[in-house]
Backbone as CSV, one residue per row, in Angstrom:
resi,resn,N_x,N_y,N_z,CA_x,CA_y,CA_z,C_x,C_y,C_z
1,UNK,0.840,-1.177,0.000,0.000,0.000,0.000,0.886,1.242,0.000
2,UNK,0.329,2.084,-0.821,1.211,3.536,-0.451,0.629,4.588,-0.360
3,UNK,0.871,5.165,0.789,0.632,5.995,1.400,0.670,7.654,0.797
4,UNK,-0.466,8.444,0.876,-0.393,9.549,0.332,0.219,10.793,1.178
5,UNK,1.582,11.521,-0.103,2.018,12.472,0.280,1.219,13.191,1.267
6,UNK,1.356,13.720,2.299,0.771,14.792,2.878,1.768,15.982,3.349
7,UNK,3.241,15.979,3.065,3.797,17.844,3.477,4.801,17.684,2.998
8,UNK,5.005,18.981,2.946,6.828,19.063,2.114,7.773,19.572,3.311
9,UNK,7.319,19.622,4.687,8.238,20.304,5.391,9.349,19.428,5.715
10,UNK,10.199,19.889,6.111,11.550,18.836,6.254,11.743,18.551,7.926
11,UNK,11.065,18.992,8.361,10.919,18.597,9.780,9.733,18.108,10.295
12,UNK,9.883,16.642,10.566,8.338,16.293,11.273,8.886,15.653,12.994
13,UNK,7.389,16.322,13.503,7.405,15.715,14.618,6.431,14.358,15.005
14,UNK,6.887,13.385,15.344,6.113,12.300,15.249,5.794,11.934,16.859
15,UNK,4.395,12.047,16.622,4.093,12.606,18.121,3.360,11.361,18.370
16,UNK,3.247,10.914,19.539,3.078,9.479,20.180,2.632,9.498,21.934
17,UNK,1.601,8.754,21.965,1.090,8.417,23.470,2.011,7.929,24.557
18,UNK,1.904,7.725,25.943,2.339,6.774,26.517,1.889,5.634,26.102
19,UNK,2.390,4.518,26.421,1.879,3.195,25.955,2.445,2.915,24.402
20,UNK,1.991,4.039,23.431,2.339,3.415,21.873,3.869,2.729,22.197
21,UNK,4.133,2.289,20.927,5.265,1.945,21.125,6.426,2.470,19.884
22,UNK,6.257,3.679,20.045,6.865,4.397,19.201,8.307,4.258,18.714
23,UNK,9.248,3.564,19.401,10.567,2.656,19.178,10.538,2.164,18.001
24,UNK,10.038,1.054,18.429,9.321,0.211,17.046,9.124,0.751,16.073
25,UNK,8.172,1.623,15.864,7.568,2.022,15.138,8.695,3.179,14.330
26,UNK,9.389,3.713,14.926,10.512,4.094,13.911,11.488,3.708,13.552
27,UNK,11.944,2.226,14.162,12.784,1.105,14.154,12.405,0.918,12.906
28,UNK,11.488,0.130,12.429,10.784,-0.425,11.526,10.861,0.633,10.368
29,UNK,10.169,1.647,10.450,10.691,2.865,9.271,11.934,3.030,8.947
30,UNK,13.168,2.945,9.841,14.161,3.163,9.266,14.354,2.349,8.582
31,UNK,14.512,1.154,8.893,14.626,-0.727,8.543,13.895,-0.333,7.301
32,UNK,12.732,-0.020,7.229,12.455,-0.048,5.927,12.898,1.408,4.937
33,UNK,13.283,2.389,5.415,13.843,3.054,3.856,15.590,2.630,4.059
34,UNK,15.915,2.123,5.477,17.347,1.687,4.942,17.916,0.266,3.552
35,UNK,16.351,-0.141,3.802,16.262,-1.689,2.681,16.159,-0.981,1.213
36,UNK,15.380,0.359,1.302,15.479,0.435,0.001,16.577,1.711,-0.854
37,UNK,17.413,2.120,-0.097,19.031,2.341,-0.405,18.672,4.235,0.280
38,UNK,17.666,4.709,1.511,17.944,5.592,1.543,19.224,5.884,3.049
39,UNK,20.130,6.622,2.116,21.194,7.097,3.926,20.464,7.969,4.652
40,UNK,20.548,6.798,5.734,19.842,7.367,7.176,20.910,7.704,7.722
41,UNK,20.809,8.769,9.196,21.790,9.334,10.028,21.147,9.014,11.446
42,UNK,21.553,9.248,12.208,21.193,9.579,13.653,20.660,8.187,14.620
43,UNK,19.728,7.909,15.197,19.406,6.722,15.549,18.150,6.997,16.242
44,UNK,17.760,5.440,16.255,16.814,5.583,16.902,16.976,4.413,18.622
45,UNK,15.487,4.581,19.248,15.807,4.096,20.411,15.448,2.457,20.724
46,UNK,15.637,1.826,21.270,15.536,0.640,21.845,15.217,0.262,23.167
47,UNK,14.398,-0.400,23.647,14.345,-0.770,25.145,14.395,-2.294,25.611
48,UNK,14.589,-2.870,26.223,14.638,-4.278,26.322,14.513,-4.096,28.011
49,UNK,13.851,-4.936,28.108,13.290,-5.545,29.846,14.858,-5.876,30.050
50,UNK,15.010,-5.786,31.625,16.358,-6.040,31.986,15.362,-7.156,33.539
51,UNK,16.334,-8.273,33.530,16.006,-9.400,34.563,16.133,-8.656,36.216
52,UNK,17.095,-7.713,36.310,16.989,-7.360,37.520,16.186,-6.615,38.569
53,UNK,15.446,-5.364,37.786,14.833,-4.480,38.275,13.165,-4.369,37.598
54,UNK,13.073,-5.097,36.684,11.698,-4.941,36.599,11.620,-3.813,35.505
55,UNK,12.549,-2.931,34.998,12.215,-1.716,34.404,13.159,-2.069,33.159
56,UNK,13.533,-1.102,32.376,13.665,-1.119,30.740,15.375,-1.128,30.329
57,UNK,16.134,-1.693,29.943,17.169,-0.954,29.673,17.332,-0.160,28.323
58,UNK,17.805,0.659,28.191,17.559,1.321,27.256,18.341,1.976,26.283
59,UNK,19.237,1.550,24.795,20.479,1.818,24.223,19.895,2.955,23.016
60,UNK,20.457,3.354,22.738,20.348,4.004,21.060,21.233,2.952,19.943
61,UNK,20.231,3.165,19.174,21.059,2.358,17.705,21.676,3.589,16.788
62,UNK,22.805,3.323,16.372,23.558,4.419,15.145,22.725,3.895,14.388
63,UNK,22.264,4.671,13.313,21.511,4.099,11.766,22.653,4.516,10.987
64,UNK,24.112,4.456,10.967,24.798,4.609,10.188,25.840,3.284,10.303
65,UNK,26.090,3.320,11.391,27.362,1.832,12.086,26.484,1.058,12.267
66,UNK,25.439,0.772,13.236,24.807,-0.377,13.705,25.215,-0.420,15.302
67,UNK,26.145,0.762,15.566,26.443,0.898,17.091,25.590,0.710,18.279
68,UNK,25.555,-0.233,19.163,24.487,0.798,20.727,25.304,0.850,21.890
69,UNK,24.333,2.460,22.093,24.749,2.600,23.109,24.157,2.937,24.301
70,UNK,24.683,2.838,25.225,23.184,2.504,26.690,23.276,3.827,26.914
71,UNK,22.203,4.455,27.382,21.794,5.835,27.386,21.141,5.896,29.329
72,UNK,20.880,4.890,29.944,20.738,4.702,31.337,21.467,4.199,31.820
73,UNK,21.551,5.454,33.387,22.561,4.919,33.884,21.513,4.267,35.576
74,UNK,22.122,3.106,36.164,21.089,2.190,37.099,21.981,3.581,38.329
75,UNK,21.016,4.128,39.103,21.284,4.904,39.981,21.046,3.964,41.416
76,UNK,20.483,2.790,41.270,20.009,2.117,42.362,18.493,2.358,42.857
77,UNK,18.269,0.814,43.764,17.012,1.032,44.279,16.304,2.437,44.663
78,UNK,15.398,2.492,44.272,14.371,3.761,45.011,14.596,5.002,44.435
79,UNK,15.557,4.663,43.661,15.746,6.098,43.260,15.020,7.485,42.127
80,UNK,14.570,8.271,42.396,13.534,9.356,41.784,13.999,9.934,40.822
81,UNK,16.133,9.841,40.361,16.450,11.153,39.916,15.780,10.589,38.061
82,UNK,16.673,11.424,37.689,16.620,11.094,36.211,17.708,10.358,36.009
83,UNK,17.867,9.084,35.281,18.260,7.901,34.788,19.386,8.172,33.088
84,UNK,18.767,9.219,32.580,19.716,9.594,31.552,21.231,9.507,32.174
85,UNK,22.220,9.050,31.053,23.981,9.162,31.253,24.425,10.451,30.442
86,UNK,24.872,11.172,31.437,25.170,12.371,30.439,26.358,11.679,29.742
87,UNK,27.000,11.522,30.016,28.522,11.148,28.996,27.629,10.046,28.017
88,UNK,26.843,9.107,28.031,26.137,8.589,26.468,25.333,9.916,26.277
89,UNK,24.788,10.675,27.036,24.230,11.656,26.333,24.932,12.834,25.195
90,UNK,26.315,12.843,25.562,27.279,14.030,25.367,27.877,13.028,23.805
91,UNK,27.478,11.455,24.164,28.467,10.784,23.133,26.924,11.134,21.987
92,UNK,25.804,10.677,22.042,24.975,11.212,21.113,24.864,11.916,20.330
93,UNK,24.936,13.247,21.061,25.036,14.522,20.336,25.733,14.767,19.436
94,UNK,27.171,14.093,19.974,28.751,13.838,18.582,27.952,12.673,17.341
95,UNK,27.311,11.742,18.073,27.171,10.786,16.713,25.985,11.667,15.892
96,UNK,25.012,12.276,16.946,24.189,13.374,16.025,24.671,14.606,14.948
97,UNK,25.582,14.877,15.704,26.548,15.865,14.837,27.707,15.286,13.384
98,UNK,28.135,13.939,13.687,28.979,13.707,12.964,27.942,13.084,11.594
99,UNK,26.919,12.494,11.884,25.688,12.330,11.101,25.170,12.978,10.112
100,UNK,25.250,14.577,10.719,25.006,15.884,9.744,26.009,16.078,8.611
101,UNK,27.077,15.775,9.401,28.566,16.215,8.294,28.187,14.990,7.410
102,UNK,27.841,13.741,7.552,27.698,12.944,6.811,26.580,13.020,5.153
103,UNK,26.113,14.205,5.541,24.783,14.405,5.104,24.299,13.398,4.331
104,UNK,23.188,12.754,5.289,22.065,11.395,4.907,21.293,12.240,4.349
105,UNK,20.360,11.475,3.449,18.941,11.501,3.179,18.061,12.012,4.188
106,UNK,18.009,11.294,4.976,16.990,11.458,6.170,18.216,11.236,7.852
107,UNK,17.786,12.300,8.533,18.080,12.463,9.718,17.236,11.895,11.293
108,UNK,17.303,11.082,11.874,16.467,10.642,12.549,16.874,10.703,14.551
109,UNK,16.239,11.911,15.067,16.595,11.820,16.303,15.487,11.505,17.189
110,UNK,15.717,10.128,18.119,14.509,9.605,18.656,14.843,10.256,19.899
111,UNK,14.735,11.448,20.642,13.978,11.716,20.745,13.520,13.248,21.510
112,UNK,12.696,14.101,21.505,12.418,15.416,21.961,11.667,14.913,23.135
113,UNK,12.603,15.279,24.657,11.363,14.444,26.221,12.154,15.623,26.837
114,UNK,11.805,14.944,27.741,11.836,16.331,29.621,13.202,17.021,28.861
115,UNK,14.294,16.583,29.360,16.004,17.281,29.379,15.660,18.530,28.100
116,UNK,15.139,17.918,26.588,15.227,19.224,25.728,14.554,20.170,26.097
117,UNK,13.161,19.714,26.572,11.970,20.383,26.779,11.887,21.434,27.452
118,UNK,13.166,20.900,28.685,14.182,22.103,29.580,15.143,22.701,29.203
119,UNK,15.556,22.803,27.594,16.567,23.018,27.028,18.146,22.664,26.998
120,UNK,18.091,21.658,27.352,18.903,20.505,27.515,18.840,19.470,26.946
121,UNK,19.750,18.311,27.028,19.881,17.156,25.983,20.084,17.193,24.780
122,UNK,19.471,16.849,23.949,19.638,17.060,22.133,19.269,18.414,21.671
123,UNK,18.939,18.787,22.799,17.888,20.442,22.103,19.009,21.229,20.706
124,UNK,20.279,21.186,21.002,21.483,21.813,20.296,21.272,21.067,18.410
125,UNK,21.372,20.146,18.857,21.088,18.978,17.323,20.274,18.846,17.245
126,UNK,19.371,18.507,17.592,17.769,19.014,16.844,17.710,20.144,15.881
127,UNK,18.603,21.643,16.687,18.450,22.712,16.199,19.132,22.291,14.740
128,UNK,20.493,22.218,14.877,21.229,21.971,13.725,20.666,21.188,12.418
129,UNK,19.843,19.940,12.793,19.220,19.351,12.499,18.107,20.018,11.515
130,UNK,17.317,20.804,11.969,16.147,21.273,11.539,16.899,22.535,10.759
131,UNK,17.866,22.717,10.650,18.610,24.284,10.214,19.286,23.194,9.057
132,UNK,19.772,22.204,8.638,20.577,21.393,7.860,19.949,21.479,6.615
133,UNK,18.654,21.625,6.403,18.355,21.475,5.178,18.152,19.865,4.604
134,UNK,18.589,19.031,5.558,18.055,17.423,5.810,16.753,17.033,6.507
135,UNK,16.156,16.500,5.739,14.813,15.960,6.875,15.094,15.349,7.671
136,UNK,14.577,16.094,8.769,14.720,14.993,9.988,13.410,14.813,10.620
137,UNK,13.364,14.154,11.292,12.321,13.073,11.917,12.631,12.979,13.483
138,UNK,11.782,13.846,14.259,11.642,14.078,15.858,10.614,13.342,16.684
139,UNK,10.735,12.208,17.267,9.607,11.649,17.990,9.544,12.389,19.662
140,UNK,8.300,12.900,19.587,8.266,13.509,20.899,6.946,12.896,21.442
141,UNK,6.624,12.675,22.964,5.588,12.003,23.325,4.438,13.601,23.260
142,UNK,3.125,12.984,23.870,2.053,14.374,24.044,2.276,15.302,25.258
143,UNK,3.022,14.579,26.170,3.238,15.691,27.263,4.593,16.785,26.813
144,UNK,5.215,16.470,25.627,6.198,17.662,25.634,5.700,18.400,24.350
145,UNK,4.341,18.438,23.707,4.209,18.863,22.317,4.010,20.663,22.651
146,UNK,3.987,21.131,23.953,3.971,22.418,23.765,5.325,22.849,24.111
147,UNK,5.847,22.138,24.340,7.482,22.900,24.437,7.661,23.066,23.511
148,UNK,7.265,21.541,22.957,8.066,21.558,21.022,7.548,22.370,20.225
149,UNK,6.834,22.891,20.485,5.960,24.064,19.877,6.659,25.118,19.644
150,UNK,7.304,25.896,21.373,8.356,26.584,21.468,9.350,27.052,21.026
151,UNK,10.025,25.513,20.982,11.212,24.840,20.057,11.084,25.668,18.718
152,UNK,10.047,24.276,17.857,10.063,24.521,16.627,9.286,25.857,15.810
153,UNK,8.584,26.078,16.245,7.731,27.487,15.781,7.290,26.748,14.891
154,UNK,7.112,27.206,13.576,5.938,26.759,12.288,6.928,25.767,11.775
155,UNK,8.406,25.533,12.031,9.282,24.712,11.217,8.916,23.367,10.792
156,UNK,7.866,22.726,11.915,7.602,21.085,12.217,6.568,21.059,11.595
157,UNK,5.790,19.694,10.874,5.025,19.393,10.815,4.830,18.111,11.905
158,UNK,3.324,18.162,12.463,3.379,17.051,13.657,2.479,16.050,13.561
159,UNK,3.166,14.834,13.129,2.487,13.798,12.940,2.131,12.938,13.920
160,UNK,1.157,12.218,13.737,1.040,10.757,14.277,2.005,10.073,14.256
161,UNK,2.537,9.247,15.355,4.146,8.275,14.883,2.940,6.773,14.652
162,UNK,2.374,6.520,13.606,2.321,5.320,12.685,2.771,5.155,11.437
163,UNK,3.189,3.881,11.187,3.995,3.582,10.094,3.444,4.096,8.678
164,UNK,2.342,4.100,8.544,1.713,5.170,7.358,1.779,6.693,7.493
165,UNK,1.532,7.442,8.384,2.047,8.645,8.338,3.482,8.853,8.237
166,UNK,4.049,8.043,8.743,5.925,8.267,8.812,5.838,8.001,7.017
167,UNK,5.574,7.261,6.443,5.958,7.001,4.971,5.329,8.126,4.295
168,UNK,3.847,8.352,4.713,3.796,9.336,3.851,4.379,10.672,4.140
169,UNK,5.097,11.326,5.129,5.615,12.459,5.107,6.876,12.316,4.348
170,UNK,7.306,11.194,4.289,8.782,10.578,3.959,8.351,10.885,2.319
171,UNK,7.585,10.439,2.173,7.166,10.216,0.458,6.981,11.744,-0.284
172,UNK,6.451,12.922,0.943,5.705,14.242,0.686,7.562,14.894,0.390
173,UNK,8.095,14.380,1.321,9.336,15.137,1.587,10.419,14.943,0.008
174,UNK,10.560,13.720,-0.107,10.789,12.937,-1.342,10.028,14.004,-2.551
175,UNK,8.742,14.197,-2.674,8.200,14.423,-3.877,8.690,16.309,-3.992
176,UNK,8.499,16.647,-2.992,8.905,17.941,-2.757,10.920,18.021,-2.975
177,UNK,11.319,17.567,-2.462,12.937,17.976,-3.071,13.179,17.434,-4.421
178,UNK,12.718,15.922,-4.837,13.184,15.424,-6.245,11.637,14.899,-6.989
179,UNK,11.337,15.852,-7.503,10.177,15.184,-8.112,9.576,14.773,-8.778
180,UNK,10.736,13.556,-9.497,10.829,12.599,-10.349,11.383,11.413,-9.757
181,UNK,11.202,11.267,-8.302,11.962,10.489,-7.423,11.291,9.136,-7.142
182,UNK,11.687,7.654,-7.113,10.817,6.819,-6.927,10.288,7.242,-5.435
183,UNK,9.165,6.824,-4.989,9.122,6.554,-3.630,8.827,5.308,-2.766
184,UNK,8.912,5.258,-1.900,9.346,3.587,-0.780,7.515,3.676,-0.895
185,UNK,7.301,1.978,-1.099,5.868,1.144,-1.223,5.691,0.391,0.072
């Protein structure tokens, strides 16, 4: 099935519930325009149940190497703080940045949450990102869509994160820069 163009903007935000499983769901998008020869940059996220604690562990994938890297750090029982590793956080930002110089097709940072929202974390590469003149692709959940608002001003278009809207902005974006371009089915 293929999905109809709907925007030419080069920045979408792919906006997602608690519960969805929005990982996946851009796992799978990349997986699929990386099958059909487009260069992806940046990564997306991963979680896997960990046997000890009951809760998630949680790496980034490079969509360029195939790298991961764990992005939580275990602070111990009971603990309230925030779980992000700044040093994988600080290493991100470089693979986000070195990504750009690479200039892919498509740019993919999973994800806009609390740290940017406070202007922190990726907030810097995002910017760059959305200033590159590369599409990129921002998954942010519904509790940060008015920051991102902030953030992005009119730059974003804000999608649904399902696998048919992700293709068709992908396809809108496609028809709008080359538009004689095949697009992914």
């Amino acid at each position: 099935m293929t999905a109809e163009p709907q925007s030419s903007k080069l920045l979408a935000a792919a906006v997602f519930e608690n519960g969805e499983d929005a990982n996946r769901i851009v796992a799978d998008f990349a997986a699929t325009l990386a099958g059909s020869g487009v260069r992806l940059g940046g990564f997306v996220q991963i979680s896997e149940d960990t046997e000890n604690c009951g809760c998630k562990d949680t790496y980034v994938l490079d969509l360029q190497t195939g790298a991961r890297t764990k992005i939580l750090q275990d602070l111990g029982a009971g603990s309230q703080g925030c779980r992000v590793d700044p040093a994988a956080l600080a290493e991100i930002g470089h693979l986000v940045s070195e990504a750009l110089n690479g200039s892919p097709e498509l740019i993919i940072i999973n994800r806009f949450g609390r740290l940017e929202s406070e202007g922190m974390g990726l907030r810097n590469e995002i910017a760059a990102a959305a200033l590159s003149g590369i599409p990129a692709l921002v998954c942010i959940s519904t509790r940060y869509v008015a920051a991102w608002r902030d953030f992005a001003a009119d730059m974003s278009e804000e999608i649904p994160c399902t696998p048919e809207r992700l293709l068709a902005w992908w396809q809108g974006v496609v028809m709008a820069m080359k538009p004689n371009a095949a697009l992914v089915s």
